[in-house]
C-alpha positions in Angstrom: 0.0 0.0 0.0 1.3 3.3 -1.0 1.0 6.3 1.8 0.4 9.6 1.5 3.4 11.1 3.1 6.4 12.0 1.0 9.5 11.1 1.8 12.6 13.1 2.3 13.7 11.7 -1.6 10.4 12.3 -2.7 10.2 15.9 -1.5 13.9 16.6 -3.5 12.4 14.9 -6.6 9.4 16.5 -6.8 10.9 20.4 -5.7 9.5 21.6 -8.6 5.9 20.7 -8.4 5.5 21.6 -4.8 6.7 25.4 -4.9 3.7 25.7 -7.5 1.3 26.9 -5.9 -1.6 25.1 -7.6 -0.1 22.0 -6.8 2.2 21.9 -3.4 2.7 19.3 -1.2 -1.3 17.9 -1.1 -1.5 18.0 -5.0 1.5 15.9 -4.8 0.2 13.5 -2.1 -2.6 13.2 -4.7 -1.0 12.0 -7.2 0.7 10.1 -5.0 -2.5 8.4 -3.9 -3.6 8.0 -7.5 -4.4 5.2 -9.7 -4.3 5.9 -13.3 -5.0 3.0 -16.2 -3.2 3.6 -19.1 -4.7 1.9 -22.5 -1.6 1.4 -24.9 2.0 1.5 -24.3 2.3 2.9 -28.0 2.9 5.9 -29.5 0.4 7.8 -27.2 1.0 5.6 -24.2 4.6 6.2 -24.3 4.6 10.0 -23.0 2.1 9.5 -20.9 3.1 6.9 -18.9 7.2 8.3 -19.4 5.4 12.2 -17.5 3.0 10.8 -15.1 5.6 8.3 -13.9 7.8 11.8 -13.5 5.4 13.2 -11.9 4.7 10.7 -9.1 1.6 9.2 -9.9 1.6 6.3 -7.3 -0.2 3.7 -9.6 0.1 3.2 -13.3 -2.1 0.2 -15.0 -0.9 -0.8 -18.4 -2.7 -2.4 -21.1 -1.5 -3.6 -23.8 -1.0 -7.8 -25.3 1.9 -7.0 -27.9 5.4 -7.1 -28.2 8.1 -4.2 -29.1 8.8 -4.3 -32.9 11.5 -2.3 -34.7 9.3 -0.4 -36.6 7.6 0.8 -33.3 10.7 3.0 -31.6 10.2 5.7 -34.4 7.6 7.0 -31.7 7.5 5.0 -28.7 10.0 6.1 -26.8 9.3 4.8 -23.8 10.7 0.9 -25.8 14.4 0.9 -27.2 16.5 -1.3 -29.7 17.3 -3.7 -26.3 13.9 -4.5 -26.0 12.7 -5.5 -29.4 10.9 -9.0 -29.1 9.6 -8.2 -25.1 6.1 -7.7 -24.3 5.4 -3.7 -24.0 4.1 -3.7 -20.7 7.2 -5.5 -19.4 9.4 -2.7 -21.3 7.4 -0.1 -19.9 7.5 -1.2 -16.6 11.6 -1.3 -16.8 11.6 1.8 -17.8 9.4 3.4 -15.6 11.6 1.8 -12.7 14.3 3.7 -14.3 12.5 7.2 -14.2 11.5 7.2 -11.0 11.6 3.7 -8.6 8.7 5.0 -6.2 5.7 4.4 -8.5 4.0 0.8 -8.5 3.2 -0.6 -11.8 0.3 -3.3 -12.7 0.5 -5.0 -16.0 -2.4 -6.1 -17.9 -1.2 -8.4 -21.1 -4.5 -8.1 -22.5 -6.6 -6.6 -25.4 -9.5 -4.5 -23.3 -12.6 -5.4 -25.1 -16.5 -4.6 -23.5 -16.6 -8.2 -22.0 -13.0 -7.1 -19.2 -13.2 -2.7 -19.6 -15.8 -2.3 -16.7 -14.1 -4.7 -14.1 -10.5 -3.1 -15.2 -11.5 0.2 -15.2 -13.4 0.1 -12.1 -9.9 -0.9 -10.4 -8.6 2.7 -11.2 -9.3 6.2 -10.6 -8.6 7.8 -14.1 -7.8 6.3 -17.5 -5.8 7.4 -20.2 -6.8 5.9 -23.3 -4.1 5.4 -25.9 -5.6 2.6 -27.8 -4.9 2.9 -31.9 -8.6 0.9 -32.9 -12.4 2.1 -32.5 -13.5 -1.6 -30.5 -11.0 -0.6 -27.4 -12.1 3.3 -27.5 -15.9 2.1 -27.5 -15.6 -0.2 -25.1 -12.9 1.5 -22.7 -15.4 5.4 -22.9 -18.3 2.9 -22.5 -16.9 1.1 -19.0 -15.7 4.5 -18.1 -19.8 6.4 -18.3 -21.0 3.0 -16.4 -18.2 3.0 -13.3 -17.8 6.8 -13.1 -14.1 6.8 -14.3 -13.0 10.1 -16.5 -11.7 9.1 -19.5 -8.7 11.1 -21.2 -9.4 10.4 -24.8 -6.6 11.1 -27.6 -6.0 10.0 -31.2 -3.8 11.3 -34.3 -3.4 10.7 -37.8 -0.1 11.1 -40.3 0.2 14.8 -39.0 -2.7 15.9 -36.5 -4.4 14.9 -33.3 -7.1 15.4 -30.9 -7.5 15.4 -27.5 -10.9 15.7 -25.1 -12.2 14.4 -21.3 -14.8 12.8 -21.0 -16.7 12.8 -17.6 -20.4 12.0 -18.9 -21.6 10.9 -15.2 -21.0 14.7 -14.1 -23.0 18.1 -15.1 -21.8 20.6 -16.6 -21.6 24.6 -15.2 -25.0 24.9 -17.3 -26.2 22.2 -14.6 -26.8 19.5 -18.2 -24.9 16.1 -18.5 -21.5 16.2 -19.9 -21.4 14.5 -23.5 -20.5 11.5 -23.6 -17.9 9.2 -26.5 -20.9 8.7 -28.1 -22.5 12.2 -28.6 -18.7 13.2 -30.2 -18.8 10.1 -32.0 -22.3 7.7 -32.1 -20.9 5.2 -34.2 -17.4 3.7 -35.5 -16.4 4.5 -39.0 -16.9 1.6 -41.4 -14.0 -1.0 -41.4 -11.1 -0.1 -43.5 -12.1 3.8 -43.5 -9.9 4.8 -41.9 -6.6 3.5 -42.4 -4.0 2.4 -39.9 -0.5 4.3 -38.9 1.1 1.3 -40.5 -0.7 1.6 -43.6 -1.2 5.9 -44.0 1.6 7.0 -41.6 1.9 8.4 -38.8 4.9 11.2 -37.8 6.7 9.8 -34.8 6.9 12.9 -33.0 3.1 13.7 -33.3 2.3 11.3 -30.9 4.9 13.1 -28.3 2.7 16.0 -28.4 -0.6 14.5 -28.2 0.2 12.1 -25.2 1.9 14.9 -23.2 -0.9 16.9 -23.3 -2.8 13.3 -22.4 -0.7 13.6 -19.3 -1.4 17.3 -18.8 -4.9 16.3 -18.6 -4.8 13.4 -16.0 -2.4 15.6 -13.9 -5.1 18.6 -14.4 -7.7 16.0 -12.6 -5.7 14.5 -10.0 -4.6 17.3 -8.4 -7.9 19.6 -9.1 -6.5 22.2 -10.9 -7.2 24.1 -14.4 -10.3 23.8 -16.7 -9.9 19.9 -18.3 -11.0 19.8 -21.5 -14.6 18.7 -21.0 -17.1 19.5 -23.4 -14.1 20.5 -25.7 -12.1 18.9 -28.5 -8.4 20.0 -28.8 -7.2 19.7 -32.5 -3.4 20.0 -33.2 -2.4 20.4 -36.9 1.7 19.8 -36.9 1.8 21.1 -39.9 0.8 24.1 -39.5 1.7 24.6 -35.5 -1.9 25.3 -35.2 -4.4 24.5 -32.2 -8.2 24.4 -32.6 -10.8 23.7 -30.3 -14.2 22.3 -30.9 -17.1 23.0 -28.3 -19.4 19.7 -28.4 -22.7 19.1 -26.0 -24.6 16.2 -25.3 -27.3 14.9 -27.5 
């Protein structure tokens, strides 16, 4: 069991997060005390789980059932040559013990599907989705609505991402429901409409971006501070170093 006082190391590592103000020493005990499922120890799942491992989140779930491939370190980082051939979530988790030795990591060798997300997600207090397929997005923003999880949902293309929370079991300011998955997106695209990274591309360091500010976002609802991007889609266009954001409601 992890406790909620920081050590004497623990208060040099984190220095920097607990002069701040909005976070201090209680922001960093929560982060401490928190339990954050990760979906993917890709492209997206690498900076997440590389920051809020930094950051001293206490718990970190992984999810993922494949193994490192040489074609995968052109974006996730968090794998190198040395581990080509071992199962992600046991690369992650050595390298995680690298970065910082204080947070506790639980691996899931799995491919979260509707019949195991609610049990899984139910075991966690935020989840970062990172998946790269519409079944495990559906089914992971699905178990998240029914167990009253927030959901930190990301996805790119060959050059552009997006980025929203999703807390559909709370209201809004306006006092309606937050929108849900399905009010930004009812239904999956056909199969094959939209093609894979390994078939269209994808630029390595895209998926940098749009997973740290995945980990912005979790760190934002752990320690209670900010406006998370509820209700709101971020766009990022690399191409042209442009940000958008899409207001969207529930249906």
């Amino acid at each position: 069991m992890i406790t909620t006082a920081l050590t004497n190391e623990e208060l040099e590592r984190y220095a920097r997060h607990i002069v701040l103000p909005e976070i201090g020493g209680a922001g960093q005990q929560r982060l401490k005390r928190a339990r954050v499922l990760v979906i993917g120890a890709g492209g997206l799942g690498a900076p997440v789980l590389e920051y809020l491992a930094a950051a001293g989140v206490g718990t970190l779930g992984i999810v993922d059932d494949d193994s490192v491939s040489l074609s995968n370190l052109q974006r996730q980082v968090i794998h190198g040559t040395d581990t080509v051939g071992m199962a992600k979530t046991d690369s992650a988790k050595a390298a995680i013990a690298r970065i910082n030795p204080n947070v506790a990591v639980e691996l899931h060798n799995l491919r979260l599907k509707a019949d195991n997300a609610p049990a899984l997600v139910a075991r966690y207090d935020i989840v970062v989705d990172g998946s790269d397929n519409f079944e495990t997005r559906y089914a992971a923003a699905d178990a998240c609505a029914a167990e009253k999880r927030p959901l930190v949902h990301a996805a790119v293309g060959r050059f552009d991402g997006s980025v929203t929370v999703l807390k559909p079991f709370e209201t809004g300011a306006d006092g309606r429901p937050n929108p849900s998955y399905r009010d930004l997106f009812p239904e999956p695209p056909p199969p094959g409409l939209v093609p894979s990274c390994a078939v269209a591309g994808v630029l390595g360091v895209l998926t940098g971006v749009v997973g740290t500010l995945q980990a912005m976002e979790a760190i934002k609802l752990i320690a209670g501070i900010g406006e998370p991007l509820v209700g709101r889609l971020l766009l990022y266009d690399a191409l042209t170093a442009r940000f958008d954001t899409i207001r969207y409601k529930r249906n």
